[in-house]
N, C-alpha and C positions, 0 to 999 in steps of 0.2 A: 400924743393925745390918745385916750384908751377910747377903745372898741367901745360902739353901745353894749355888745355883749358883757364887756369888763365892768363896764358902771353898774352891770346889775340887770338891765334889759334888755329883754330878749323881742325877736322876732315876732310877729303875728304867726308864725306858721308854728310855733312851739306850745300857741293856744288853741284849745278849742270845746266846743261850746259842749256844758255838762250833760243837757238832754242827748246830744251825739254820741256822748263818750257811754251813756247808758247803754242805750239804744244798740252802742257797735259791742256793747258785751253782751246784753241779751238775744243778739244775732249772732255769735260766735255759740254761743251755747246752743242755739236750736241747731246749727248748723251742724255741731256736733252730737247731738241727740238723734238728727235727720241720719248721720253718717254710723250712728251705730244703728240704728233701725235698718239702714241696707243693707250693714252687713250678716244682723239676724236673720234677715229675709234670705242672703246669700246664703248663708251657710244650713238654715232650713232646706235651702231645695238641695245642697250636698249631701246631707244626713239624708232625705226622703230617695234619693237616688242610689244612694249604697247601698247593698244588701245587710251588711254589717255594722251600720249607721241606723239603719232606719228603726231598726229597736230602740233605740237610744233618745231621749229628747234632746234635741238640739237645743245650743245655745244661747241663752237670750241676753241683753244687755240692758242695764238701767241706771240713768242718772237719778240719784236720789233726792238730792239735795248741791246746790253749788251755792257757796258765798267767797264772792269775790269785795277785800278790801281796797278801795282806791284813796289814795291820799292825793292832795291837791291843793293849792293855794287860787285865791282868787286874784283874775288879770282883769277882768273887767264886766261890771254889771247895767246893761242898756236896757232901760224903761221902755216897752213899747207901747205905745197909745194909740186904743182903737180907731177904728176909720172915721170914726165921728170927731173925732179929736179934742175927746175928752178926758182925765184922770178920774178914776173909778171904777165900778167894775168891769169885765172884759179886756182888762187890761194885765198884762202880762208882763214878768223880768225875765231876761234873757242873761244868763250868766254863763262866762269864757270863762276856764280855768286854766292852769299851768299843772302838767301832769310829768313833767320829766323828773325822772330821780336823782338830774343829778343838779337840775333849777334847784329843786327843794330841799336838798341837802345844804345847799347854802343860804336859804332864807330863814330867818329866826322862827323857831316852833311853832310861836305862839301865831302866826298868818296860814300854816300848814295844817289843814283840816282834813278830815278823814272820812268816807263817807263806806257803810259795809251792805253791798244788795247779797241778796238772801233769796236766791229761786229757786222752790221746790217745788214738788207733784201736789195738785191739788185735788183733796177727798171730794170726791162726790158724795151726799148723802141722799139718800131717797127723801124724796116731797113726801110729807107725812100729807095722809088721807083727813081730809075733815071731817068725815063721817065713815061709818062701817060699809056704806052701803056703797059707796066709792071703790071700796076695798076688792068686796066682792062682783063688781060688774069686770 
């Protein structure tokens, strides 16, 4: 008799939920953002301590832009229904995916979908003044 795995099905633990799977890449990225900011920090008080450094502007590091493609097929999507226990608004889906590469190489294409997050540095622009007089106080 074949493995649940052989029939096609996998484990719970080979799923897991899309808001997570976001979440755990936009926290790898700060994480690494965080990790080049210390090293700038580090290597600034290097430079400012050397006599022969300290001419020099130290180092800086920047993440410009990161987009990360996830492909994924869907395991399963659970309707959650507010505390009132009603369908309507305030009500949310909660969708699990299948993220292994080598699940979805054997599922037919057309269930494998693709999702691409896009984080980059966000411009600041100055709050335009309403009047001149704004301008000048």
């Amino acid at each position: 008799m074949p493995s649940r795995r052989e029939e096609g099905v996998t484990p719970t633990n080979d799923i897991v939920g899309i808001s997570e799977l976001v979440v755990g890449v936009a926290d790898a990225i700060t994480r690494a953002k965080l990790r080049l900011d210390e090293d700038a920090i580090a290597l600034a008080d290097q430079y400012n301590a050397d006599p022969a450094l300290s001419v020099l502007s130290s180092p800086a590091f920047a993440i410009d832009e990161v987009r990360v493609a996830i492909k994924f097929a869907v395991a399963e999507v659970e309707q959650v229904v507010s505390r009132r226990g009603r369908r309507g608004s305030g009500n949310a889906n909660h969708m699990r995916v299948h993220v292994s590469s080598a699940l979805l190489a054997n599922l037919p294409s057309h269930v494998v979908s693709e999702i691409e997050l896009r984080i980059g540095p966000k411009t600041k622009r100055p709050k335009q003044a309403e009047n001149l007089g704004e301008v000048q106080n």
